[in-house]
Backbone of each chain as ProteinMPNN parsed JSONL, in Angstrom:
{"seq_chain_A": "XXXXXXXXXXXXXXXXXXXXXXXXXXXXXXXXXXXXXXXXXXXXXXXXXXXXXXXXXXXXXXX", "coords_chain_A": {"N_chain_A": [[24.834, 40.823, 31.032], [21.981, 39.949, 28.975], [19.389, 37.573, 29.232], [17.284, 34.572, 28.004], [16.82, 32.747, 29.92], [14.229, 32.6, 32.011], [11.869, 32.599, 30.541], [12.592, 30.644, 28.918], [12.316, 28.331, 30.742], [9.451, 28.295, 32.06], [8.191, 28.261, 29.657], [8.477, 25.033, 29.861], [7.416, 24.753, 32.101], [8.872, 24.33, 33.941], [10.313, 24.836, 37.975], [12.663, 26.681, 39.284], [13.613, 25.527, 41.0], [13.505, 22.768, 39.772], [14.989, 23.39, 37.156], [17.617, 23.941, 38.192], [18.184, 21.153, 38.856], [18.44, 19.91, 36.811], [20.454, 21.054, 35.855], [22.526, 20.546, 37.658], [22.97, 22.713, 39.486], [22.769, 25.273, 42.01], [19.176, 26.437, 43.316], [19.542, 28.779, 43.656], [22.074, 30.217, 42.319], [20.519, 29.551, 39.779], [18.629, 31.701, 39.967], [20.053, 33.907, 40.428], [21.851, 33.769, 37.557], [19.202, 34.07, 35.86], [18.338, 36.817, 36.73], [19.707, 38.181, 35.63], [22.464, 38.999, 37.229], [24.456, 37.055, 37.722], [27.184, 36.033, 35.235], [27.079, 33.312, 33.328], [29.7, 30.918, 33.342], [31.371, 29.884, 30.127], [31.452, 26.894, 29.363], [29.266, 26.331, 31.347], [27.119, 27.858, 29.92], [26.897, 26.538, 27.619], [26.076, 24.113, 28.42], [23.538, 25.261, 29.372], [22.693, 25.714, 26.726], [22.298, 22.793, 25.435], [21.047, 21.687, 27.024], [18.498, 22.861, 26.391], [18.174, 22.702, 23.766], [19.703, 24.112, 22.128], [20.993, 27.059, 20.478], [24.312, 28.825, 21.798], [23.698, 31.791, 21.684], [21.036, 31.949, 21.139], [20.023, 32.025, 23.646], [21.683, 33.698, 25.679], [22.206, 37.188, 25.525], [25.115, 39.713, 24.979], [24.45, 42.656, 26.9]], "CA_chain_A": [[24.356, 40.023, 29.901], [20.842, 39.602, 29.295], [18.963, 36.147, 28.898], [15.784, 33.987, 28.29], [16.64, 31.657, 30.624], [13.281, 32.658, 32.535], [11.306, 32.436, 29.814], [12.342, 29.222, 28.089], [12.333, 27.641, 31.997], [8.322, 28.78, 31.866], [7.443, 27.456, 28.558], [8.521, 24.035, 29.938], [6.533, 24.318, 33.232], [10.238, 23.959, 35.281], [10.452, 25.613, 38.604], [14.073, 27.26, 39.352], [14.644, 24.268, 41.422], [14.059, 21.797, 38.775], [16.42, 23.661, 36.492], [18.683, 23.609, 38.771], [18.617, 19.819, 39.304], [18.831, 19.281, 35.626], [22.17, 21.494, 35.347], [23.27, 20.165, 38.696], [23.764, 23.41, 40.594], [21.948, 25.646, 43.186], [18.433, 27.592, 42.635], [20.483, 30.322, 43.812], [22.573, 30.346, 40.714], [19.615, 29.851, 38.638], [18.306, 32.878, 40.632], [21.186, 34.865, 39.822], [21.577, 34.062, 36.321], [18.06, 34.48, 35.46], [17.816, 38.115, 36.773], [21.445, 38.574, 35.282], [23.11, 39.427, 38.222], [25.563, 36.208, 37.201], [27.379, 35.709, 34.072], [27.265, 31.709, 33.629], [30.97, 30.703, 32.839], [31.047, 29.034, 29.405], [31.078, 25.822, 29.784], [27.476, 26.104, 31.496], [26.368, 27.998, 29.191], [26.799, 25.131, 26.553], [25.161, 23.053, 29.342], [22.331, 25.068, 29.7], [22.386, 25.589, 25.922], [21.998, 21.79, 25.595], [19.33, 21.526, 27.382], [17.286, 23.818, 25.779], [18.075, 22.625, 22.555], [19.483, 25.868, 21.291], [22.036, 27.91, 20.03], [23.833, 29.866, 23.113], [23.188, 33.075, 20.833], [19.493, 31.947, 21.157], [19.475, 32.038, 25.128], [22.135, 34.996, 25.935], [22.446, 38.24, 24.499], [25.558, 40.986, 25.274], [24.042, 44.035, 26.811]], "C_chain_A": [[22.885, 39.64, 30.128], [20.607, 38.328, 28.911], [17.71, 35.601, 28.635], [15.59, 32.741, 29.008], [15.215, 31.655, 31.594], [12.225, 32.141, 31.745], [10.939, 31.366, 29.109], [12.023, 28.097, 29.539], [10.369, 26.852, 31.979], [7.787, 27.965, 30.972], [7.42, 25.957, 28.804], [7.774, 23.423, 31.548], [7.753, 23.867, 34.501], [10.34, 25.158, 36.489], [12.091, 26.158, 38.609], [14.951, 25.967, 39.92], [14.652, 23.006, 40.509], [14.757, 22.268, 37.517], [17.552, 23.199, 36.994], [19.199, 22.278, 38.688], [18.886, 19.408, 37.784], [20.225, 19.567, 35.081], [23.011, 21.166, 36.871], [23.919, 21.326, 39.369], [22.523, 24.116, 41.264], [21.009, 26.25, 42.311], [19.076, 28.633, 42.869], [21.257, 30.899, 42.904], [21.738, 30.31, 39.642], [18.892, 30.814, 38.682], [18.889, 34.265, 40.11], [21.299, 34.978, 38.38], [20.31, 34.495, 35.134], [17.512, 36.302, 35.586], [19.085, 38.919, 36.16], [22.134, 39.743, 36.11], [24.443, 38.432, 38.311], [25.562, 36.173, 35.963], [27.79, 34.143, 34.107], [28.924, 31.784, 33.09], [30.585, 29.691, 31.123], [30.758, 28.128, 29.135], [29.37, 25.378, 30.499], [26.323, 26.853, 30.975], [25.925, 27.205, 27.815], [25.62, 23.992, 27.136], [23.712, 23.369, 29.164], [22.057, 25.177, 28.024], [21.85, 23.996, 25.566], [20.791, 21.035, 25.77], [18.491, 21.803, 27.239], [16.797, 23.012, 24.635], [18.369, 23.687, 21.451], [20.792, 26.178, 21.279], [22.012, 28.769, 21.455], [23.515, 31.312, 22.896], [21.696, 33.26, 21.314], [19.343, 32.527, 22.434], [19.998, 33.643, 25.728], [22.634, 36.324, 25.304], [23.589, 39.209, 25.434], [24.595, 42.257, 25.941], [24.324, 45.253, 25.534]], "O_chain_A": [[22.505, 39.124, 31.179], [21.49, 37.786, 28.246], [16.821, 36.288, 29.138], [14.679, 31.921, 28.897], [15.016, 30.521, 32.031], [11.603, 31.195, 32.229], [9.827, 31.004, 28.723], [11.472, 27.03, 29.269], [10.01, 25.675, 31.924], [7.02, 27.053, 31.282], [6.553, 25.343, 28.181], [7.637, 22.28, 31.985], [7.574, 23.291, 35.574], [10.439, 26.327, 36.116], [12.676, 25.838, 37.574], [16.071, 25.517, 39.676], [15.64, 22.274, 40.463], [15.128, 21.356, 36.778], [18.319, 22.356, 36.528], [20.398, 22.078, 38.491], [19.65, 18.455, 37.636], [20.938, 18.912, 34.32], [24.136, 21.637, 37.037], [25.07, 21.252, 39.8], [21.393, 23.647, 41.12], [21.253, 26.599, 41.156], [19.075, 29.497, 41.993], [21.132, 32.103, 42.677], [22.032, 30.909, 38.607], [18.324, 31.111, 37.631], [18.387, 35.268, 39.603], [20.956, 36.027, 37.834], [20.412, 35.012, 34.022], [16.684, 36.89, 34.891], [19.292, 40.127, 36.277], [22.308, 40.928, 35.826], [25.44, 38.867, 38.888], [24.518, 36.232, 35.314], [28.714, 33.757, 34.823], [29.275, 32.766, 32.436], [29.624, 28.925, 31.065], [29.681, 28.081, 28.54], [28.612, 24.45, 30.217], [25.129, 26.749, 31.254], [24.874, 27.292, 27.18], [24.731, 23.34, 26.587], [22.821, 22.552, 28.929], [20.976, 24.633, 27.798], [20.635, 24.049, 25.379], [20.014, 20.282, 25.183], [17.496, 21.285, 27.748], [15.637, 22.668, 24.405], [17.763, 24.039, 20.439], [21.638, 25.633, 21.988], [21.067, 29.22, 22.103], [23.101, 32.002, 23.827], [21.202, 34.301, 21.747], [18.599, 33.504, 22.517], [19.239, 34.536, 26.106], [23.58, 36.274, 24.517], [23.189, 39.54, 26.551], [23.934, 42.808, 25.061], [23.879, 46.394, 25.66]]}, "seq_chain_B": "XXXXXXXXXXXXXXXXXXXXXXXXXXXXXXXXXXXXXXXXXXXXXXXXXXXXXXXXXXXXXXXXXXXXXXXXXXXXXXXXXXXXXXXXXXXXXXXXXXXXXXXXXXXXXXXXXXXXXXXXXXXXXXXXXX", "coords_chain_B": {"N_chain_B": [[19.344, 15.701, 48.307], [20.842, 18.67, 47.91], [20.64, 20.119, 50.642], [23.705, 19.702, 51.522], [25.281, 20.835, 50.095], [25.718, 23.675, 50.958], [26.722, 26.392, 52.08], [26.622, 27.442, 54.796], [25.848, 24.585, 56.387], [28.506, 23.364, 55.619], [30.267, 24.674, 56.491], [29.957, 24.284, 58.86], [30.474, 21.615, 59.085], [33.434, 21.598, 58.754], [34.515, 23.559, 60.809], [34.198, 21.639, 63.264], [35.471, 19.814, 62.616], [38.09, 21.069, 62.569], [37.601, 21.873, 65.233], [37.998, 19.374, 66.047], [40.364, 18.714, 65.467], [42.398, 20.434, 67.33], [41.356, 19.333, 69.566], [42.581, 17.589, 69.765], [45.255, 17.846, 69.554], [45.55, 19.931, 71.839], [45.345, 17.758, 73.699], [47.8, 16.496, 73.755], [50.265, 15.08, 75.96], [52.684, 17.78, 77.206], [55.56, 18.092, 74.646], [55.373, 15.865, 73.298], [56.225, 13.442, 71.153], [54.281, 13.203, 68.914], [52.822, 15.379, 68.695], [53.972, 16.981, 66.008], [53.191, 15.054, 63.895], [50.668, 14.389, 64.612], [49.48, 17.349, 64.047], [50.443, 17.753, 61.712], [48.573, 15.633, 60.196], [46.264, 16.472, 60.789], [46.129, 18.824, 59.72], [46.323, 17.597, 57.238], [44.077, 16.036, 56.685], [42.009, 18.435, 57.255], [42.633, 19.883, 54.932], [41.601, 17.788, 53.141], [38.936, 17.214, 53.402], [38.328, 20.789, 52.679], [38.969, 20.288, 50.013], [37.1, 18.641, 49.036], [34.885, 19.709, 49.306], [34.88, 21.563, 47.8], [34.589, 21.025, 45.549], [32.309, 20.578, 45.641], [30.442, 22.438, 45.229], [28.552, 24.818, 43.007], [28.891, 27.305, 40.213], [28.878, 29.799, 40.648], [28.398, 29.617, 43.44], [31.259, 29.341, 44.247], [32.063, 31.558, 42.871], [31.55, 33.461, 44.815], [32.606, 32.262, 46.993], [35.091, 32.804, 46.599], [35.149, 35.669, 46.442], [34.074, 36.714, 48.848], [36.449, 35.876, 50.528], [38.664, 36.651, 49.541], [37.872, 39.249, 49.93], [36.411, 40.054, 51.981], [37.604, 37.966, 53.783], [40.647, 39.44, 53.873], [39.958, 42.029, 54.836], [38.454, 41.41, 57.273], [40.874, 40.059, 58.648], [42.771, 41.875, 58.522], [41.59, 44.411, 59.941], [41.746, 42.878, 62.352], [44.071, 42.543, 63.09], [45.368, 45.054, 63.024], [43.454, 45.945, 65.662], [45.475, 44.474, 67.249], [47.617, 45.455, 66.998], [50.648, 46.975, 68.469], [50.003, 50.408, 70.079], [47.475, 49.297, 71.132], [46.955, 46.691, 70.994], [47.975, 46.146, 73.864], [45.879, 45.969, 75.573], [44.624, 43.917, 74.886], [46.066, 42.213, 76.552], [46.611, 40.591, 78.994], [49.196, 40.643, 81.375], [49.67, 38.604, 83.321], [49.138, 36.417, 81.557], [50.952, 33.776, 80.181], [53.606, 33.788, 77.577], [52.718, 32.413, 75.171], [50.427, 31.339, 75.357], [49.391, 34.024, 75.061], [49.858, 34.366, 72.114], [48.763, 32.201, 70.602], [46.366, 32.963, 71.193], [46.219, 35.47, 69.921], [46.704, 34.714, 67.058], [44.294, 32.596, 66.965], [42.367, 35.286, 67.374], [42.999, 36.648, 64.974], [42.038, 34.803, 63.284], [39.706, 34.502, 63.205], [38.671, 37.447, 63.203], [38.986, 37.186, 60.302], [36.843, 35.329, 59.129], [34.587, 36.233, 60.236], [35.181, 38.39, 58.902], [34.593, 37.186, 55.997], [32.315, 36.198, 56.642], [29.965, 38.027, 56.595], [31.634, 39.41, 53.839], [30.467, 36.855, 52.257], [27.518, 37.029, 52.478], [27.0, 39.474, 51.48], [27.386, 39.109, 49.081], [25.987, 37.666, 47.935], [23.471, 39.037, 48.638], [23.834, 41.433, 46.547], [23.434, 39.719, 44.036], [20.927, 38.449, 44.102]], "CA_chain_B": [[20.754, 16.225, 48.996], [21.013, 19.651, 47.702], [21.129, 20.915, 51.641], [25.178, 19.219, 51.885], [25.923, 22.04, 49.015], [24.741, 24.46, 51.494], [27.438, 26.763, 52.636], [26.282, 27.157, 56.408], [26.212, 23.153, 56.545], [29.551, 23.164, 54.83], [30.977, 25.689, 57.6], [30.123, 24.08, 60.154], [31.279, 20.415, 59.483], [34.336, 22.327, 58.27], [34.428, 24.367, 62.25], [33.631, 20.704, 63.772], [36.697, 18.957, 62.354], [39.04, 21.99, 62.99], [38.066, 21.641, 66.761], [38.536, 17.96, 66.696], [42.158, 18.859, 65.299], [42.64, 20.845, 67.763], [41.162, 19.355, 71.025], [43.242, 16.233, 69.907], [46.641, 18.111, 69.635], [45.716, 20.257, 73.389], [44.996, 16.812, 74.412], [48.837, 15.265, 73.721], [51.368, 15.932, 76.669], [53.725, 18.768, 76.477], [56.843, 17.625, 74.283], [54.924, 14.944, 72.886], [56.421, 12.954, 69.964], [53.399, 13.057, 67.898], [52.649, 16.751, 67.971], [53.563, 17.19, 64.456], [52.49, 13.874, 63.143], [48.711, 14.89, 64.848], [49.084, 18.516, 63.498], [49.984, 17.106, 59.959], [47.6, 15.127, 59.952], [45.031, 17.337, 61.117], [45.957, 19.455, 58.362], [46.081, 17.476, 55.616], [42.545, 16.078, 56.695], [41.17, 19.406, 56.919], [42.765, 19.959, 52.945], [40.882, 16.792, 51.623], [37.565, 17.418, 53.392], [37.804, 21.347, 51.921], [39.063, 19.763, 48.761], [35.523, 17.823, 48.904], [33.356, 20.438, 49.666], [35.038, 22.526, 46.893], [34.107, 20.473, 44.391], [30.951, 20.501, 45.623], [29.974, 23.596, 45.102], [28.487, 24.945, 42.016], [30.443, 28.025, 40.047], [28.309, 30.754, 41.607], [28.94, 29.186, 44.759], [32.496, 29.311, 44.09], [32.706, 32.772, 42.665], [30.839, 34.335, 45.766], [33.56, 31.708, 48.458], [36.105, 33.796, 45.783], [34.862, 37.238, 46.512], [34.471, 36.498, 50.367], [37.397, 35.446, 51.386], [39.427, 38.183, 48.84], [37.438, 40.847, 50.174], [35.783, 39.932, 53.752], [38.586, 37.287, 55.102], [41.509, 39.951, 54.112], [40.006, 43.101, 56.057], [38.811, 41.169, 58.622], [42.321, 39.71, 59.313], [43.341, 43.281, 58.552], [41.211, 44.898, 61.175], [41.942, 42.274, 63.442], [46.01, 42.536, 63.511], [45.33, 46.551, 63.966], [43.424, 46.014, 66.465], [46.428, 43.345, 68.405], [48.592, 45.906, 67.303], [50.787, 47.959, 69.517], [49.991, 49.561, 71.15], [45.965, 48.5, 71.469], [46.55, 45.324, 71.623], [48.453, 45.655, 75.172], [44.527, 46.318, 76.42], [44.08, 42.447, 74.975], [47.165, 40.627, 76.969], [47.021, 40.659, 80.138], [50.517, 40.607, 81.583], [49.646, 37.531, 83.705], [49.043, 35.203, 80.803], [52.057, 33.21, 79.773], [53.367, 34.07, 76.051], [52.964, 31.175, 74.415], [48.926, 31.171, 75.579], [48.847, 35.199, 74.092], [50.32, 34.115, 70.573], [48.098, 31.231, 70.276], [44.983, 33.611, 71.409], [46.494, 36.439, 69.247], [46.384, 33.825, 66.412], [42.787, 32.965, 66.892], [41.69, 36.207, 66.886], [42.814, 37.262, 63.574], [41.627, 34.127, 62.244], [38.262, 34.894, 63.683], [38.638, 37.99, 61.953], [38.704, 36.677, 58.662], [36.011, 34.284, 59.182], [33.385, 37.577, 60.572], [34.629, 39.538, 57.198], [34.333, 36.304, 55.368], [31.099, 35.864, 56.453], [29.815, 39.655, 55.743], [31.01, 39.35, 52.708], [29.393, 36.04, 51.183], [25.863, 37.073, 52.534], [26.741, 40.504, 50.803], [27.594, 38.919, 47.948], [24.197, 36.875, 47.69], [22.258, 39.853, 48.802], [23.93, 41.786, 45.721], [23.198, 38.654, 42.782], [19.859, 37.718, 43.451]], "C_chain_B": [[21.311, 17.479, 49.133], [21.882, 20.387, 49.403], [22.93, 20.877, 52.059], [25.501, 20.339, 51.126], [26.034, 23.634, 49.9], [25.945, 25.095, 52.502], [27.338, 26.828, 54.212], [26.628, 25.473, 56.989], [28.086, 22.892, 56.531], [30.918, 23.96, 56.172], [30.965, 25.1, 58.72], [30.84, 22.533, 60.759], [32.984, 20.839, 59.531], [35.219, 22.87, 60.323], [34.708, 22.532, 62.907], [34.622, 20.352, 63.887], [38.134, 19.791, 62.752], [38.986, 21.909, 64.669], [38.124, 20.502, 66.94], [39.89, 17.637, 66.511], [42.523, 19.627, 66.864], [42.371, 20.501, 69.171], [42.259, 18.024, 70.588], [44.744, 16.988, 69.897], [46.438, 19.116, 71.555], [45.288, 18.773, 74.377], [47.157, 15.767, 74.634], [49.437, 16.155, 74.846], [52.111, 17.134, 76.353], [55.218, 18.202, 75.99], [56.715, 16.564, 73.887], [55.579, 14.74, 71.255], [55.81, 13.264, 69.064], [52.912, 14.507, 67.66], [52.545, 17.413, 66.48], [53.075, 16.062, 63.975], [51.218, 14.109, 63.152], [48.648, 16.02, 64.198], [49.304, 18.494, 62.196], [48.898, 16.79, 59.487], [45.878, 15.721, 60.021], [45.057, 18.458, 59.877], [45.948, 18.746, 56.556], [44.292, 16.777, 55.478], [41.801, 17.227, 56.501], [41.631, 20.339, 55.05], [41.828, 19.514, 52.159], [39.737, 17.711, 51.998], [37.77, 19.524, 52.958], [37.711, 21.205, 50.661], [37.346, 19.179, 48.306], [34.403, 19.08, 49.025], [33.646, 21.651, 48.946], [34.243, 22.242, 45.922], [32.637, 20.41, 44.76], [30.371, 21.601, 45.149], [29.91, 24.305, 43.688], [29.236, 26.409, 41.321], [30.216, 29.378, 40.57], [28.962, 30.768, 42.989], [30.272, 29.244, 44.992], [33.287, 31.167, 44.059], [32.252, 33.53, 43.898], [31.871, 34.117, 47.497], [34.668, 32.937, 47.887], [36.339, 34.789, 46.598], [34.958, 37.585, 48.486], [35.305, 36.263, 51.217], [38.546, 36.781, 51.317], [39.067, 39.204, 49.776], [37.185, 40.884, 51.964], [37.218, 39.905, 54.42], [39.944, 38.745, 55.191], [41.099, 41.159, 54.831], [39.833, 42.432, 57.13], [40.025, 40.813, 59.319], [43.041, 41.047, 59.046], [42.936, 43.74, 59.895], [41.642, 44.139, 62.469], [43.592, 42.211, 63.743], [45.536, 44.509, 63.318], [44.712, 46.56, 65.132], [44.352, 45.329, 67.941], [47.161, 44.454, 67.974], [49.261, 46.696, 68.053], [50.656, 49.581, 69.083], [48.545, 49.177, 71.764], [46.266, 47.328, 71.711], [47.231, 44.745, 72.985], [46.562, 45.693, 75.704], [44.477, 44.773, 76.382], [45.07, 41.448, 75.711], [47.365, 41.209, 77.864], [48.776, 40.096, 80.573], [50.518, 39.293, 82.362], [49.649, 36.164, 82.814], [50.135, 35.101, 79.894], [52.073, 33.875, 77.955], [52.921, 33.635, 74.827], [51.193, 31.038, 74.685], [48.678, 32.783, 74.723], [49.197, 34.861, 72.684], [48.914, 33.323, 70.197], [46.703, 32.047, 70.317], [44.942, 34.742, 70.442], [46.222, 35.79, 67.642], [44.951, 33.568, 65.971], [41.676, 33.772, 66.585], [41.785, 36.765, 65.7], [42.249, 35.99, 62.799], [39.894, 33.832, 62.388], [38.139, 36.226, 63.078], [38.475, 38.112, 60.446], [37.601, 36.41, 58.451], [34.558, 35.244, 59.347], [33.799, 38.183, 59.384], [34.325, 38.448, 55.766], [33.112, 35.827, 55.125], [29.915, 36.923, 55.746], [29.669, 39.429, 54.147], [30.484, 38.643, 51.809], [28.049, 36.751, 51.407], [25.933, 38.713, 51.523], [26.655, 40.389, 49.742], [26.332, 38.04, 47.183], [23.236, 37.895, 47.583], [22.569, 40.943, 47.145], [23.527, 40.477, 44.458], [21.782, 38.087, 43.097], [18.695, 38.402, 43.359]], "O_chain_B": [[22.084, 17.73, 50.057], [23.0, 20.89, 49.515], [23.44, 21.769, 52.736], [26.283, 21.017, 51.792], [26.456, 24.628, 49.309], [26.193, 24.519, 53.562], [28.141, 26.124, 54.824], [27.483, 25.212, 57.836], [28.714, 22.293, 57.403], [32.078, 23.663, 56.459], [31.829, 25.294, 59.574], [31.358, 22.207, 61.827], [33.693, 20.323, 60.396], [36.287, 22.453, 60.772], [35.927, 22.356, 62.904], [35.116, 20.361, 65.015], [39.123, 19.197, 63.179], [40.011, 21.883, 65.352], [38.331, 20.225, 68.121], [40.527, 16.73, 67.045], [43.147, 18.808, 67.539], [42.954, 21.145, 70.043], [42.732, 17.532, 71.612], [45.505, 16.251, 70.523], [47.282, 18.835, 72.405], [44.985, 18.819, 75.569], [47.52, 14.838, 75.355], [49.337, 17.379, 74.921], [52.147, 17.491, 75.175], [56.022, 17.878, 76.864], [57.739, 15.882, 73.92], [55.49, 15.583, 70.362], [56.465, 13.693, 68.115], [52.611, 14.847, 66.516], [51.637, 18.038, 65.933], [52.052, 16.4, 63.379], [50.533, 14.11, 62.13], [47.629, 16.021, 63.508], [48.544, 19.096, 61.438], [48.266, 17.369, 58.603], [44.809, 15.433, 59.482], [44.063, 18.817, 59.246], [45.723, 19.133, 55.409], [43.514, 16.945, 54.539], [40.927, 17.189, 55.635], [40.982, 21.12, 54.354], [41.287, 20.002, 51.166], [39.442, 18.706, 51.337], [36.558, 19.74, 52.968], [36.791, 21.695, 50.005], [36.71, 19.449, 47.287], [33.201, 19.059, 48.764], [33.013, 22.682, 49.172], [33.359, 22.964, 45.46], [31.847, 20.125, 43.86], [29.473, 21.273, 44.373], [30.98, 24.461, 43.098], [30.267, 26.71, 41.922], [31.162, 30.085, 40.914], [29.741, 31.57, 43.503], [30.528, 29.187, 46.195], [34.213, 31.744, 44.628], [32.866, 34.597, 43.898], [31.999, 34.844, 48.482], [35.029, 33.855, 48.624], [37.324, 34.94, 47.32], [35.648, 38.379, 49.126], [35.148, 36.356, 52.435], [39.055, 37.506, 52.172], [39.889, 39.929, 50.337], [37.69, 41.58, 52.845], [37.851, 40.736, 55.071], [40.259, 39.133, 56.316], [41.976, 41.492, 55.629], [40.657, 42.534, 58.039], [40.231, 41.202, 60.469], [44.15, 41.094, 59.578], [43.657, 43.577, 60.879], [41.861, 44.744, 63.519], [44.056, 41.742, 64.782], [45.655, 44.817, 64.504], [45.333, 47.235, 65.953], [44.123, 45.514, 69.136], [47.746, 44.721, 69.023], [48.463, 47.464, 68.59], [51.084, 50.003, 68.008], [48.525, 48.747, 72.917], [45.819, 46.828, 72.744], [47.228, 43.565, 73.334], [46.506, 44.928, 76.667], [44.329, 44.168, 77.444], [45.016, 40.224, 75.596], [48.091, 42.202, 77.912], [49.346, 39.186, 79.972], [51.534, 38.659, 82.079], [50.054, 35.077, 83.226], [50.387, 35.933, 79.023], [51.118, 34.263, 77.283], [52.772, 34.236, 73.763], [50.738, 30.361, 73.764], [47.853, 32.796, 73.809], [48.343, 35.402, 71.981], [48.059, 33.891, 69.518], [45.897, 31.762, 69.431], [43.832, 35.101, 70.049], [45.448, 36.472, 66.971], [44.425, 34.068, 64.976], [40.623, 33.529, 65.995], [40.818, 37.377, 65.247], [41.993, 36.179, 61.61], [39.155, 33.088, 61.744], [37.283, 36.176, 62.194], [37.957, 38.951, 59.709], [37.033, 37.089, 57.595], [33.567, 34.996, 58.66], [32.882, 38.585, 58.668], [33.907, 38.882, 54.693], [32.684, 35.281, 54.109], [29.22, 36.725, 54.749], [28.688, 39.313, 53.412], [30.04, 39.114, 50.761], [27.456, 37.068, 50.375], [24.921, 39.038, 50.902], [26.022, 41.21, 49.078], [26.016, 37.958, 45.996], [22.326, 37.874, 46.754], [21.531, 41.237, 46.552], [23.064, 41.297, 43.665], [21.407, 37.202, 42.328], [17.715, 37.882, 42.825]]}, "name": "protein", "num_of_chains": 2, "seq": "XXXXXXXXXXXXXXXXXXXXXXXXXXXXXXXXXXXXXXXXXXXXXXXXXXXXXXXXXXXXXXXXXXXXXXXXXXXXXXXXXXXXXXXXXXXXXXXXXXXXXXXXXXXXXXXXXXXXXXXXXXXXXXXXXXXXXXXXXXXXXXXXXXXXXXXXXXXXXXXXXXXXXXXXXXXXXXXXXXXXXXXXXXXXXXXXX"}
């Protein structure tokens, strides 16, 4: 699954580790999901939708 | 705080408390009353505290303990009961050491097995996701 979780991270000037601390889990997972090598479980994709401010349509796309 | 999340950390308080179960039960007499009461107890302590340090862990972190244990811990405890088995594993028991000391060592080693394919495969499983 691809994503713009890099992208929208960027526009807000957040490193990986202050993502992380805002969704309360490792940069390593924000690592992973960012190069989509993880698929977030739903639930944190609502989360990180949330936090964006966005539709999770907006953030992740199907391959 | 992040570093407490931190599987290595997590392993080793984890290791720490397992040998303080364990030097406290080779510490009671032989035929000691409390034997199971201490080895209960030693296990249901080492339940909560993984219970605690499950929940800690975010879902990455979770799916990767998943994949490591599935995949690593069961060959290594595979490889490691072929290698005790007969007849290789007469090379590991010396005929001098009581039976009841080879079980317990036979024991160990497959669960040291696990723990070496357990470890394998989290770091493999990191080195594949990031």
């Amino acid at each position: 699954m691809k994503n713009r979780l890099k992208v929208l991270r960027a526009e807000r000037n957040w490193s990986q580790a202050d993502l992380a601390q805002r969704l309360d889990i490792s940069r390593q997972s924000i690592n992973a999901i960012e190069t989509g090598k993880y698929d977030p479980s739903l639930p944190l994709a609502f989360k990180i939708a949330r936090l964006f401010d966005m539709a999770i349509e907006a953030i992740f796309e199907a391959d | 705080m992040t570093w407490l999340r931190s599987p290595p950390v997590l392993f080793v308080v984890l290791t720490l408390v397992a040998a303080a179960v364990l030097a406290g039960i080779w510490l009671l007499p032989q035929g000691s009353p409390f034997l199971l009461p201490v080895s209960l107890g030693g296990v249901v302590a080492l339940g909560w505290l993984i219970d605690r340090c499950w929940k800690r862990l975010d879902e990455a972190a979770k799916a990767a303990q998943q994949a490591a244990w599935f995949w690593g811990g069961s060959t290594g405890m595979g490889l490691a009961l072929g290698i005790l088995s007969p007849p290789h594993g007469r090379l590991f028991s010396p005929p001098e050491l009581p039976p009841d000391t080879l079980m317990f060592g036979g024991g160990l080693f497959v669960i040291a097995g696990g723990i070496v394919g357990w470890l394998i495969a989290w770091g493999a499983w990191w080195l594949r996701h990031r």
